[in-house]
N, C-alpha and C positions, 0 to 999 in steps of 0.2 A: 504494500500500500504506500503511495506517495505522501511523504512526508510533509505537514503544516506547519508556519510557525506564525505567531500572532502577537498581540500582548497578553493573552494569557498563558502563558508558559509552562506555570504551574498553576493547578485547578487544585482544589481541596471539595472533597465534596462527603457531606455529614448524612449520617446513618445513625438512626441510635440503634439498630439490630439489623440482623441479616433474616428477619422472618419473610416467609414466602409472597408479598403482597405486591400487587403491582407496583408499589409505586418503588419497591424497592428492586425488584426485580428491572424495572425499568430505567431507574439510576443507575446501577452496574452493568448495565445493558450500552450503556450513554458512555460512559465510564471509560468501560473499555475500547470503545470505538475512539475514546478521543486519545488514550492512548496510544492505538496503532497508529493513530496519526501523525506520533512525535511527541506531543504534550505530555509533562510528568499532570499526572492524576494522582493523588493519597487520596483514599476514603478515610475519613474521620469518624469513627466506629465509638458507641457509650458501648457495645458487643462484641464480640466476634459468635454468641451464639445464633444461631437461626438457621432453617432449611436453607436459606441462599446464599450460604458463604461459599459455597464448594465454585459458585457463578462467579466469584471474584477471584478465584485462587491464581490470577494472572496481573491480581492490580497489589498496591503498596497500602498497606490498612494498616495501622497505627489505631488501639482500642482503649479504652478506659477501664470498666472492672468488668470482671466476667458476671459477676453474682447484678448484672442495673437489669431490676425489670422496668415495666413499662407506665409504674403509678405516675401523676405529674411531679411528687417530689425528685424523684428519680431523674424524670425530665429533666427540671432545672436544675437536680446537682449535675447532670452531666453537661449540661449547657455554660456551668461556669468552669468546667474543667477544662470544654473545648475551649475556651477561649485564650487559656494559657498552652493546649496541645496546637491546634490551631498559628497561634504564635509564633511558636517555636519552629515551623512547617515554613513561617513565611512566603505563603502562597499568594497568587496574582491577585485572583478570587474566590469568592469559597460559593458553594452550590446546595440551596434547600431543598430537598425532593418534593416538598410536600405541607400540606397544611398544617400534620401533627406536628413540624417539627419547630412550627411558631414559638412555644413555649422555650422550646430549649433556645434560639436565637433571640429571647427578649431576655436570656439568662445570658447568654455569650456577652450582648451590649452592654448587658450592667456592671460585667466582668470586664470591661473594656476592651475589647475587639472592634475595632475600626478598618476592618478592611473593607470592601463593596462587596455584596452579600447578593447573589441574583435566585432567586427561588421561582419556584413551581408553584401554581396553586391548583394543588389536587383533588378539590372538594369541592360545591359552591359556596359562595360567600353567605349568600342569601338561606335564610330558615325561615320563609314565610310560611309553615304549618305551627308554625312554635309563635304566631302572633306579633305585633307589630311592636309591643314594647321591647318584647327579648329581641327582635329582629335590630331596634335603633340599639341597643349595649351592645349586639352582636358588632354590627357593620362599625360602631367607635373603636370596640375592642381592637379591631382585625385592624383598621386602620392605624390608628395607634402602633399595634403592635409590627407593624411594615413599613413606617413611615420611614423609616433608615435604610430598607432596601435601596441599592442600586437599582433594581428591574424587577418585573415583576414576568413571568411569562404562564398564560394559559393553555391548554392543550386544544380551543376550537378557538373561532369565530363569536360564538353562541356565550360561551363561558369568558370570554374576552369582553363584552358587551356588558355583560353582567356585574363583574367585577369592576370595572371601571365607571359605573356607573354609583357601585357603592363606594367604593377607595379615592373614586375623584383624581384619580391619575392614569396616565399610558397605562395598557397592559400588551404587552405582544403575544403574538400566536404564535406556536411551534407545534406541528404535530407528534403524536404519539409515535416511537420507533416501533410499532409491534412486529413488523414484518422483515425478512431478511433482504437484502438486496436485491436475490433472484428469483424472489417470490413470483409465479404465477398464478393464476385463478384456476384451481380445482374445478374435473370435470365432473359432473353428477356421479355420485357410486353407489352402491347397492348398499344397503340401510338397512338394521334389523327390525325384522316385524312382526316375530314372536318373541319378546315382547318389544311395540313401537318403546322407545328410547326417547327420556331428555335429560337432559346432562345441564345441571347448575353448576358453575363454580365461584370459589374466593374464598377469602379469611372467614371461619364461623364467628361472627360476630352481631350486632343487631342494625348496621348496619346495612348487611347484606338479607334481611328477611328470609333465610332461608325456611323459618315456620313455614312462611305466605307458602315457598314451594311444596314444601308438604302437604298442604291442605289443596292446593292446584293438583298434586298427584290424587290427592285423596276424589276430590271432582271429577278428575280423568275416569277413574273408575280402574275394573280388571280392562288386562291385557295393556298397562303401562308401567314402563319402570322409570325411575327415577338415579341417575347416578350423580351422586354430589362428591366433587371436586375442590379439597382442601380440607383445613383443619382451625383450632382455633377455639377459643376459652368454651363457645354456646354446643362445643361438637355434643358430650353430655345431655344437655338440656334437649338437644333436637334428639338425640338417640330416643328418646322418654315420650318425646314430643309425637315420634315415629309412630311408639308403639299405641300412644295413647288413639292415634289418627287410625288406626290399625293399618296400617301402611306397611309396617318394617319389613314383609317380606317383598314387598313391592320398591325397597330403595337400597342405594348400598353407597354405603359411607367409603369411601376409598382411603380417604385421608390427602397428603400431598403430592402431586402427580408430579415428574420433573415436565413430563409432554402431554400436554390435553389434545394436541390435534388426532392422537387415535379417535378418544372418547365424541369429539367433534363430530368425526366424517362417518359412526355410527350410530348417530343419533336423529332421531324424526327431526327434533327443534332444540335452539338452544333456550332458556328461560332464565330471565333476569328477573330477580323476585325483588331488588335494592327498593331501599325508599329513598333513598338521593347518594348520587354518585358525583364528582367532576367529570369526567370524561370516562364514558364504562368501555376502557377498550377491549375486552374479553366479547363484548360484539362485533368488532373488527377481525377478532380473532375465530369467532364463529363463522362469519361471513365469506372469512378469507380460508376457510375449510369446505366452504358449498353448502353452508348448513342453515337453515332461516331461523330466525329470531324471534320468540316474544318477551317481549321488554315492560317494562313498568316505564312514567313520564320521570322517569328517576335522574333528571340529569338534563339541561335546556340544549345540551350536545343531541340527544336523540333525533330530534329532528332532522338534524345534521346529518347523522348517522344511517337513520332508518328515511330515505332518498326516493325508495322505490320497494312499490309493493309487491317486489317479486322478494325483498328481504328479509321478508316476515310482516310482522305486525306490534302495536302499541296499543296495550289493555291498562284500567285501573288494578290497582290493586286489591284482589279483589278475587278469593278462587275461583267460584264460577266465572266469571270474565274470562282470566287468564288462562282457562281450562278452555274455556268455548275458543279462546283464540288459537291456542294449541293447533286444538281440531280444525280448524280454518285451515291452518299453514300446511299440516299435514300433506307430502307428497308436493309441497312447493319446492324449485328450484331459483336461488338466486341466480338471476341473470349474470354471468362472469363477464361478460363487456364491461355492465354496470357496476359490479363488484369492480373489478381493476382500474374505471376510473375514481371509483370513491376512494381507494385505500392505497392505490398510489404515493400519497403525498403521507405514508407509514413506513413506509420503507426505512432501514435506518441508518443508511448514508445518508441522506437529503435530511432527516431529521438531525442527527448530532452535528450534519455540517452547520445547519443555520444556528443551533446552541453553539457553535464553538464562534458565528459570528458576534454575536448576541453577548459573550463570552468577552472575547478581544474589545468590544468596544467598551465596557464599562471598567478593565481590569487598569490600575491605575500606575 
């Protein structure tokens, strides 16, 4: 690979764990590609535990204690640690993956870390089901707590909009790297259908609603299975949840997959059960296996995303709904024309490249 240089030279980019979740999975995904490209990269780890360390074993990780979980004290002690490990690193710019890791960079500033800080927002800003007063302490806090960012980047158009609207500043687009460089569009393939198959994945958290999916299986009725992809504090509580839905022979807890494009390309549909996502790229990742979608309005990216009604469909939350939508898509083919020009702009050369611009122009 042809070598860049820029004025970001050196990146630093913060983790507080290597757990299996997009957004971390997609940091070291970033990561590494800006490596090959020349630039020293350190991840700045409160961890080295988690399913996704083995994803990094080619980058420079410098860690804090092994025993930091994930309470918010925890946050902020690691957040003032980084800012003396950080320090000592002496890097260009340092890189926020993500919403959660707000806390720990309002603990680094307090700690005195002044370098330019360019972050991700992985969430949306906005919680208009949580009401209008939590929503104005929300939109202060988040502001507040970014006002020192250098840059702000979103993963759409749709979430760029959004956020700038509450932050009252630029935000830039960068899309999602989900795809490899030499990604093509999947031809239709043959699909199990004793039993039709849908396959949820992500962190077990609340979050991600995985109940709502169980009770959408439970809807479906016999003759569907349900495969849930990932792990995560509620895995427990859904087990119980399972058997209470009487479901459990009808689902199967996998736990953490390193490849979901098997589970994908045998599956009827994919089924996003989230009550609010930033950008759900694990749609991207359906779509980009030939497999249609139904989704919750989890995310002002959907839209975005769901283009064309040969990619599935968009229900409430709401089992029957999401059930009866199921059955809709059932034996749909996304259109791979349409598919290839949606997901194009995923690919993760053209995405870490415009980070590495976005990168060099803030690094001081």
């Amino acid at each position: 690979m042809t070598e860049t240089t820029g004025r970001a030279r050196h990146i630093a980019l913060v983790l507080h764990d290597f757990s299996g979740g997009g957004s971390e999975r997609i940091a070291i995904r970033l990561a590494t590609r800006w490596a090959a490209t020349g630039r020293r990269v350190t991840l700045v780890a409160g961890t080295e535990a988690g399913v996704a360390r083995g994803l990094a074993d080619g980058l420079a990780v410098v860690a804090f204690d092994a025993a930091l979980t994930r309470s918010i004290p925890d946050r902020l002690r690691f957040g003032r640690a980084a800012a003396g490990m950080i320090a000592a690193l002496a890097p260009d710019v340092v890189v926020s993956p993500g919403n959660w890791h707000v806390p720990t960079f309002a603990a680094t500033r307090i700690a005195g870390l002044r370098l330019p800080v360019v972050a991700k927002i992985s969430n949306p800003v906005r919680f208009i089901e949580r009401g209008p007063p939590f929503q104005r302490v929300q939109n202060a806090a988040f502001a507040r707590a970014t006002a020192h960012y250098a840059a702000l980047v979103a993963m759409s158009p749709a979430l760029a909009v959004e956020a700038e609207a509450v932050l009252r500043r630029p935000v830039a687009t960068i899309a999602e790297p989900n795809l490899p460089d030499d990604w093509v569009p999947l031809l239709p393939t043959v699909r199990s259908t004793d039993p039709l198959r849908i396959v949820a994945a992500g962190r077990m958290m609340p979050q991600k609603d995985f109940g709502l999916a169980l009770a959408t299986l439970g809807a479906l009725g016999a003759g569907w299975h349900l495969d849930l992809l990932g792990d995560g504090r509620e895995r427990a509580a859904l087990v119980a949840r399972a058997a209470a839905l009487g479901v459990s022979e009808r689902v199967t807890f996998h736990g953490h997959v390193a490849d979901t494009a098997p589970y994908l390309r045998a599956a009827t549909a994919f089924l996003c059960s989230s009550r609010y996502e930033g950008y759900p790229a694990v749609l991207i990742e359906a779509l980009a296996a030939g497999t249609p979608v139904v989704t919750t309005p989890c995310s002002p990216a959907v839209p975005e995303i769901m283009s064309d009604a040969s990619f599935g469909a968009v229900a409430p939350p709401d089992p029957a709904a999401l059930a009866a939508a199921v059955r809709a898509v059932t034996g749909r083919v996304p259109d791979p024309a349409l598919v290839a020009a949606r997901l194009d702009q995923h690919r993760i050369g053209a995405s870490a490249t415009a980070w590495l611009a976005m990168l060099d122009r803030v690094a001081g």
